[in-house]
C-alpha positions as CSV (number, residue, x, y, z in Angstrom):
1,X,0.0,0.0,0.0
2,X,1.1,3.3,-0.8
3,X,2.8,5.6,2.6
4,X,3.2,8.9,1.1
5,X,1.1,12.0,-0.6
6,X,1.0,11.6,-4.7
7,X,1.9,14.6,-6.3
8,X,-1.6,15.8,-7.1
9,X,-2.9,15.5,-3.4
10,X,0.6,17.0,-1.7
11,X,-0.3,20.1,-4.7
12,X,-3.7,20.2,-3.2
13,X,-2.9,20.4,0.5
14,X,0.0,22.3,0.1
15,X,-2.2,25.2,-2.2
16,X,-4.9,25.4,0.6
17,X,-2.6,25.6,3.4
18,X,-1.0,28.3,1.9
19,X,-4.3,29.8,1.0
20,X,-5.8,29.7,4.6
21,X,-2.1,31.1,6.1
22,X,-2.8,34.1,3.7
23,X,-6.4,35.0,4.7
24,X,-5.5,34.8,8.3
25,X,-2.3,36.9,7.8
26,X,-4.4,39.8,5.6
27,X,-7.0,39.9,8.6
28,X,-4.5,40.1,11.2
29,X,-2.6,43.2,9.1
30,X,-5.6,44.8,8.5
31,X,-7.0,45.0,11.3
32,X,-8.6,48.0,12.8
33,X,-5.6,50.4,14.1
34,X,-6.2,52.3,17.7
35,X,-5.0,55.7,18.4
36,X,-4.2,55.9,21.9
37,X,-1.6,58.2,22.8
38,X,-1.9,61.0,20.6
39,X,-2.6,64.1,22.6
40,X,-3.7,66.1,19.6
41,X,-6.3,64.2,18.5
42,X,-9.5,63.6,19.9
43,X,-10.2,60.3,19.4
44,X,-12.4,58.1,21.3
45,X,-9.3,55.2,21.3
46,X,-7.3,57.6,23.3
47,X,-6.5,58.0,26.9
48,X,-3.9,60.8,26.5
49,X,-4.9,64.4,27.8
50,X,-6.0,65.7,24.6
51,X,-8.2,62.3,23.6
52,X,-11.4,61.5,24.0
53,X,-12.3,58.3,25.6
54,X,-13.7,59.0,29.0
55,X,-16.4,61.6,26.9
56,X,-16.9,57.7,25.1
57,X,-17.3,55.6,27.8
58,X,-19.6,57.8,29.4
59,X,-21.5,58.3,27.0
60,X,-21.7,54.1,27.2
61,X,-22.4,54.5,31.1
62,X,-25.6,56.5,30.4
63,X,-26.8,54.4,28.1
64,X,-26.2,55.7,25.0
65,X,-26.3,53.1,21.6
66,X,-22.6,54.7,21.0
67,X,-20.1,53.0,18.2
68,X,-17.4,53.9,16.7
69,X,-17.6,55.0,13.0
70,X,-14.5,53.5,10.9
71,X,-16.5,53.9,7.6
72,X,-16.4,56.4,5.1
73,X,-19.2,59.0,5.2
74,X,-21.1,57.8,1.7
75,X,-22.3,54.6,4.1
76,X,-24.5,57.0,6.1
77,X,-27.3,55.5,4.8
78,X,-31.3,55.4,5.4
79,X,-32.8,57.9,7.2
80,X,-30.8,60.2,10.1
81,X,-33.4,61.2,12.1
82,X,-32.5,60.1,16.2
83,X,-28.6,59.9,15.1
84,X,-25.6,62.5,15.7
85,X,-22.5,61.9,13.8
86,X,-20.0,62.9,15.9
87,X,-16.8,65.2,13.9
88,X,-13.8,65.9,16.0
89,X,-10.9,67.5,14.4
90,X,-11.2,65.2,11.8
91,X,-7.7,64.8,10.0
92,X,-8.2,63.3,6.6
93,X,-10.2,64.8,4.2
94,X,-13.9,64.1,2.7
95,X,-14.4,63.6,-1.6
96,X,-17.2,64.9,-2.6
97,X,-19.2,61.8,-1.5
98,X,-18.7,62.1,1.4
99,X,-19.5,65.3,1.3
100,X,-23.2,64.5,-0.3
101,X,-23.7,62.0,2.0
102,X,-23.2,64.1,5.2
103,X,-25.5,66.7,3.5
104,X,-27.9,64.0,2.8
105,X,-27.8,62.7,6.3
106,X,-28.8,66.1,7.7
107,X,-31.9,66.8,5.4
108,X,-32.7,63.4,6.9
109,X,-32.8,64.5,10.1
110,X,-29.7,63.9,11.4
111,X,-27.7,65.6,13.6
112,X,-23.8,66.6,13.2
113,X,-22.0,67.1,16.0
114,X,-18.0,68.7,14.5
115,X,-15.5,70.6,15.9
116,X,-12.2,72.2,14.7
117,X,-11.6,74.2,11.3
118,X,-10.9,71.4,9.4
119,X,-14.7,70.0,10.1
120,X,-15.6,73.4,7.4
121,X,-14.5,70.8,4.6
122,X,-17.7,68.5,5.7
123,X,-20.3,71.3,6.5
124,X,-23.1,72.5,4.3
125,X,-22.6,76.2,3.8
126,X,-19.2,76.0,6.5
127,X,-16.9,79.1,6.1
128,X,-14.1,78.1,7.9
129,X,-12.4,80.2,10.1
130,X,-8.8,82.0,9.8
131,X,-6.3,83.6,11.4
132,X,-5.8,80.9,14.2
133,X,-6.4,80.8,17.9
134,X,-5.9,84.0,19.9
135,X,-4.8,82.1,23.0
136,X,-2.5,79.2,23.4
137,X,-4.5,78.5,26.3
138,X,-8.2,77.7,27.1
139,X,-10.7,80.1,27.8
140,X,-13.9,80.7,29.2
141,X,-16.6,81.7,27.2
142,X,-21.0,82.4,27.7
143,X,-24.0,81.7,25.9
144,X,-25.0,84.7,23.3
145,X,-28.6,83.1,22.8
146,X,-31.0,81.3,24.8
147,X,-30.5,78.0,23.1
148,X,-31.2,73.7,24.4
149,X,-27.4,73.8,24.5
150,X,-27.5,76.2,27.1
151,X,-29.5,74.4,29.7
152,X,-27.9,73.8,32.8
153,X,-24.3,75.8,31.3
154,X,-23.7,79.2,32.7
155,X,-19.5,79.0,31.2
156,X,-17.9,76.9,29.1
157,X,-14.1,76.9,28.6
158,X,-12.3,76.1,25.2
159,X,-9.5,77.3,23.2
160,X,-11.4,80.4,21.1
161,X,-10.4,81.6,17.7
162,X,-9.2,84.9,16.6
163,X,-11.6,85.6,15.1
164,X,-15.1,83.8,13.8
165,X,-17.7,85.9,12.5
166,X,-20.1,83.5,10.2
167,X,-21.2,85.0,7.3
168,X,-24.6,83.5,6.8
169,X,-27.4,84.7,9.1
170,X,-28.8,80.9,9.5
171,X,-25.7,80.0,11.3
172,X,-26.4,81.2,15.0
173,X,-23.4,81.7,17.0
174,X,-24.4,79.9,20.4
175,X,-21.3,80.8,22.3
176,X,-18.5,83.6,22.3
177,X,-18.1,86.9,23.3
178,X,-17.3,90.7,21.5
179,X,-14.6,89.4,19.9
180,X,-15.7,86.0,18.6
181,X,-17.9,83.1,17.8
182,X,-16.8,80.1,19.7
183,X,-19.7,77.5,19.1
184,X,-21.8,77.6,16.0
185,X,-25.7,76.2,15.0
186,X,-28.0,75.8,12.0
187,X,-30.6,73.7,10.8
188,X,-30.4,71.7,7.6
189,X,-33.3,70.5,6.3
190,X,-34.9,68.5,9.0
191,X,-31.4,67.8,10.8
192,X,-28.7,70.4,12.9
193,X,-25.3,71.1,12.5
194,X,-23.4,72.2,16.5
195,X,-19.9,73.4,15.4
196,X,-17.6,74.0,18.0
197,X,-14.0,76.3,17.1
198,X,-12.3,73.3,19.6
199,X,-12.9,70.0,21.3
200,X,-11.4,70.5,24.3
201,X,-15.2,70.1,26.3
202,X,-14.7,66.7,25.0
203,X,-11.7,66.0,25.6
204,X,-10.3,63.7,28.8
205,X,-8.3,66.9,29.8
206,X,-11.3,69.2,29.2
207,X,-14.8,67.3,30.4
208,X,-14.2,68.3,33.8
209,X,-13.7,72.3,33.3
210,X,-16.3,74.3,34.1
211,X,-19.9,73.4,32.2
212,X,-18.2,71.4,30.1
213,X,-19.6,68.5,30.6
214,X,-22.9,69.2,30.7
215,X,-22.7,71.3,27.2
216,X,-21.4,68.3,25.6
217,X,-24.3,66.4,27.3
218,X,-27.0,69.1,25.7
219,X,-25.2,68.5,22.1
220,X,-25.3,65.1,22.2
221,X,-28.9,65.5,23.0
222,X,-31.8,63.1,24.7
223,X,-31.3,60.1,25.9
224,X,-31.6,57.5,22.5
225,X,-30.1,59.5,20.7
226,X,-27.5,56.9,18.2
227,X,-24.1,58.5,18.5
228,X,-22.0,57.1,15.4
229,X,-18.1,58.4,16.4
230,X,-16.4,58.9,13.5
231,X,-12.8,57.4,13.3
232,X,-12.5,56.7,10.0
233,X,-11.7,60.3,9.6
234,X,-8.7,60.1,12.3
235,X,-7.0,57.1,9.8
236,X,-8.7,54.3,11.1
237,X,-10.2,52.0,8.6
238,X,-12.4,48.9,8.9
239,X,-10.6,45.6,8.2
240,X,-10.8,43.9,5.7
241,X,-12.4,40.7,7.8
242,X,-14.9,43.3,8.1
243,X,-15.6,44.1,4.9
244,X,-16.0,41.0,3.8
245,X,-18.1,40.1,7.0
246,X,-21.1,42.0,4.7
247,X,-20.4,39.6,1.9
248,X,-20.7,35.4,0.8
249,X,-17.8,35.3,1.5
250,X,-17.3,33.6,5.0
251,X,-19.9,30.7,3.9
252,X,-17.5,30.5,1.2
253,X,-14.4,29.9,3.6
254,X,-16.9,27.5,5.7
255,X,-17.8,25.5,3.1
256,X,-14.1,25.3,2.0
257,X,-12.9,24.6,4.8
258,X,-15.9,21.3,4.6
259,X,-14.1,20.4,1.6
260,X,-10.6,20.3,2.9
261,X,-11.5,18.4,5.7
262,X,-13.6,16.2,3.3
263,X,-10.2,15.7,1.1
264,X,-8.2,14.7,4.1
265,X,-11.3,12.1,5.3
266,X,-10.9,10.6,2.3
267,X,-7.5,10.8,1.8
268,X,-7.0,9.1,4.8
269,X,-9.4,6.4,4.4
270,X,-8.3,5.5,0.6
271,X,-4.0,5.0,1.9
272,X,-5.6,2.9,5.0
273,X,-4.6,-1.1,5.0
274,X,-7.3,-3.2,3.8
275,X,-8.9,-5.6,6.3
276,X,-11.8,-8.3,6.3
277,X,-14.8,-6.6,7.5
278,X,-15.7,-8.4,11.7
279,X,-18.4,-11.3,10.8
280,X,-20.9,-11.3,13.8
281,X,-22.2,-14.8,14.8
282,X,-25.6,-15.4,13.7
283,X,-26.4,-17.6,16.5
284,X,-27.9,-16.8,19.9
285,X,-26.3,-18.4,22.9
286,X,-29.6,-21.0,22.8
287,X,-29.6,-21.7,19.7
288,X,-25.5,-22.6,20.7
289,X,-27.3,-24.7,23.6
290,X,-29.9,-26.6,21.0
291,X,-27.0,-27.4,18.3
292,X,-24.7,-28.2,21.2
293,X,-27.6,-30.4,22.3
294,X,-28.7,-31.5,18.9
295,X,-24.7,-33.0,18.8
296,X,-24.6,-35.5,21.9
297,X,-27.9,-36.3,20.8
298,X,-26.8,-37.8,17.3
299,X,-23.9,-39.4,18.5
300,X,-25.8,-41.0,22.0
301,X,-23.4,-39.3,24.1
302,X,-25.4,-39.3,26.9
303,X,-22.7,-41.2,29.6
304,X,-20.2,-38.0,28.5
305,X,-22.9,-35.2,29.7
306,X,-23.3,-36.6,32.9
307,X,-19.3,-36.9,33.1
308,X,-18.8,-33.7,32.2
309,X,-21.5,-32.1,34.6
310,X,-20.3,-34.1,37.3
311,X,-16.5,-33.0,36.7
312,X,-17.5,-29.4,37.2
313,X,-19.5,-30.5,40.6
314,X,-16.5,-32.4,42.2
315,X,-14.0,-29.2,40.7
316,X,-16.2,-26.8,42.4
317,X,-16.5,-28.7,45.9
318,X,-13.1,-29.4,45.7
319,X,-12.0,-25.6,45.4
320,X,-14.0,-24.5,47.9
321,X,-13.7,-26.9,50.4
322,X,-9.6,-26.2,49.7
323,X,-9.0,-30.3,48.6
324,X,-6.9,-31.4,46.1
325,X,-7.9,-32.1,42.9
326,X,-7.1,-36.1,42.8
327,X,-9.9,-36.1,46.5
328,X,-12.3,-38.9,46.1
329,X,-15.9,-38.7,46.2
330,X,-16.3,-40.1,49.5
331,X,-13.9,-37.0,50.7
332,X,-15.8,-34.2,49.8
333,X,-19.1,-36.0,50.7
334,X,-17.7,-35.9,54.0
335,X,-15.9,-32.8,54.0
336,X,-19.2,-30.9,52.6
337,X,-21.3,-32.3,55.1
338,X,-19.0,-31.0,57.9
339,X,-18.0,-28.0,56.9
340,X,-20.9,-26.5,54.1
341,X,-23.9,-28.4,56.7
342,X,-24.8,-30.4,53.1
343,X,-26.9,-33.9,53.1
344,X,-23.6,-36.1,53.0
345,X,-25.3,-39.0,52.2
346,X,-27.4,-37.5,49.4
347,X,-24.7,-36.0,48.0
348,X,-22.4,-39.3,48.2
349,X,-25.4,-41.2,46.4
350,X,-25.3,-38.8,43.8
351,X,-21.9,-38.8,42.8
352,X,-22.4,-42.8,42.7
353,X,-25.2,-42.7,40.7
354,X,-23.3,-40.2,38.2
355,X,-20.0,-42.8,38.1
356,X,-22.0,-45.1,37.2
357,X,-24.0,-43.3,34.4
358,X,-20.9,-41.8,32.8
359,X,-19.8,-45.5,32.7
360,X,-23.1,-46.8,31.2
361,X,-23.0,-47.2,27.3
362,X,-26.2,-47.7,26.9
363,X,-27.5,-45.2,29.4
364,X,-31.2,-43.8,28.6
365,X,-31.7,-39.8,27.3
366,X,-34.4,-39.2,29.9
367,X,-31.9,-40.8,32.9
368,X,-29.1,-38.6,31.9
369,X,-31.1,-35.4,31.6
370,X,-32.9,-36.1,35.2
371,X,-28.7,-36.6,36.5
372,X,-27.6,-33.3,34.6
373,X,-30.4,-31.4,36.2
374,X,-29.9,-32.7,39.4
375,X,-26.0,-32.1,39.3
376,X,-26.8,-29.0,38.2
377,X,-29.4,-27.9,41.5
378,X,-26.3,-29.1,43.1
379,X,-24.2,-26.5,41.3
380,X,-26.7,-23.6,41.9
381,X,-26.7,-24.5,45.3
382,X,-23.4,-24.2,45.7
383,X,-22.5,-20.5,44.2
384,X,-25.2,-18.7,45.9
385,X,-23.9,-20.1,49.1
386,X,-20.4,-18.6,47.7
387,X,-22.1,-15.3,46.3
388,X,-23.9,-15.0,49.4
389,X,-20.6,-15.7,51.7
390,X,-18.3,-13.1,49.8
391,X,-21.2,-10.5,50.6
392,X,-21.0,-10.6,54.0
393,X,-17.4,-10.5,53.6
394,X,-17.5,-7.4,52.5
């Protein structure tokens, strides 16, 4: 019999080794990164001062439906109303797309959260601001209007610009002072746009200042509210397990996989040494009894059932009565009587009524059956008073 792979199955098993090595390497690479110790981004991956994860969690703790976002912005799909897309300081940026979508999203009903001047490039209608920040520090700044993201906020700190004036008079400025706008609203369509100049009421560093927190709470808005936090924007990407996650693909790997398993069965199974399938007996252990029976009946050997019944009586006495094996019949009469409380002189007539049968050529069926049963009520006898004896033993 063959011992080793032919060249077609080693091909085989070596191409879908390869193959499964490759898909698990590709899912492992491209994997979704995390950004967790840059201090100038705000992203909900990051612990550092400047990030934004505690702003996540919590928003987790109050039982938000948050998730992070690490698609592009032409998958907002369906309808935005009870969402908030949430924009901070995004650093990559949109196509035009992305750009329709987030528009789309809005006149939904949907609700974007964004802050930093590099969230103008997503806004319908966004000027974005110039001239930089006037303060290299934070600073605190009041509600202009009476506005929903002023309940509950008397100051809110943040780094301000220069100088924000925005030019359309649909764009409300909701915080600032003489100088400057510092947080931004208008409606599109059925949705809201809330455009802060910075993140920091957001950020781990900045939650804590003043009304922070509970501005960020207003934006966000009710409780229910699905808050989709964007990373894709920050760099991170979905993987490419995910991706294909949304496709037939993984029944395809399953049902692969079925198959490799299925060539190896059966590679296994063809290489394996033949060998005569088990016969089972046909016949039941009475049927062995009648054929067995059927046997000394055809040949008239009566005498040898008696002699062979009567052999196992005398071994059994013998062996537990401790005698040797050559011990007459007279012997273990007498020794059974003594010791086991038998009928000595019953049991002495039968072994000389079995000597003589097993001796008898022409000794009758009925005569040796009425011996064998009686031999074998001897027998019976006999191991339950030994079943019975190891029992109490114990």
């Amino acid at each position: 019999m063959p011992t080793a792979f032919e060249s077609e199955d080693r091909k085989l098993l070596i191409g879908a080794g390869v193959l499964m090595l490759v898909l698990v390497a590709l899912a492992a690479a491209l994997g979704p990164a995390q950004v967790t110790g840059s201090a100038a981004v705000p992203s909900s991956y990051s612990p550092a001062w400047g990030g934004a994860k505690a702003a996540y969690l919590l928003l987790e703790k109050l039982g938000y439906p948050v998730e992070r976002w690490t698609k592009p912005a032409k998958d907002l799909t369906g309808d935005g109303s009870g969402k908030l897309l949430v924009l901070a300081d995004p650093t990559t940026a949109p196509n035009g797309e992305d750009e329709a979508a987030i528009h789309r999203f809005l006149e939904t009903g949907g609700r974007v959260l964004a802050t930093g001047p590099t969230a103008a490039l997503f806004l319908p209608s966004a000027a974005p601001f110039t001239g930089g920040y006037a303060w290299q520090g934070t600073k605190p700044f009041g509600p202009l209007v009476p506005s929903r993201l002023g309940r509950g906020v008397r100051e809110i700190e943040l780094v301000g610009p220069e100088k924000w004036e925005p030019k359309s008079v649909n764009q409300v400025p909701i915080y600032g002072d003489a100088q400057t706008a510092a947080v931004v609203s208008w409606p599109v369509g059925k949705g809201e746009v809330i455009w802060w100049a910075e993140a920091t009421p957001l950020t781990n560093g900045g939650i804590r200042r003043k009304d922070n927190l509970a501005f960020f709470l207003d934006s966000v808005g009710e409780p229910g509210t699905r808050v989709l936090w964007d990373e894709y924007y920050h760099g991170v990407r979905a993987s490419l397990w995910s991706y294909f996650a949304e496709t037939p693909a993984p029944c395809a790997l399953a049902q692969f996989g079925l198959i490799f398993l299925a060539l190896l069965f059966t590679y296994s199974r063809r290489q394996a040494p033949a060998r005569a399938p088990a016969e089972v007996s046909r016949l039941a252990p009475l049927e062995f009894v009648d054929t067995l029976g059927d046997l000394y009946y055809s040949a008239k050997a009566a005498p040898a059932a008696v002699s062979i019944a009567l052999g196992r009586l005398r071994f059994l006495l013998a062996r537990q009565l401790g005698l040797g094996s050559n011990a007459s019949a007279r012997e273990i009469s007498h020794a059974a009587g003594g010791r086991m409380g038998w009928d000595e002189a019953g049991l002495a007539d039968l072994f000389a009524r079995a000597e003589r049968a097993s001796r008898s050529i022409g000794l009758a069926h009925a005569d040796a059956l009425a011996l064998v049963r009686e031999i074998h009520d001897w027998i019976t006898r006999l191991e339950a008073g030994s079943a019975k004896g190891r029992k109490a033993a114990r």
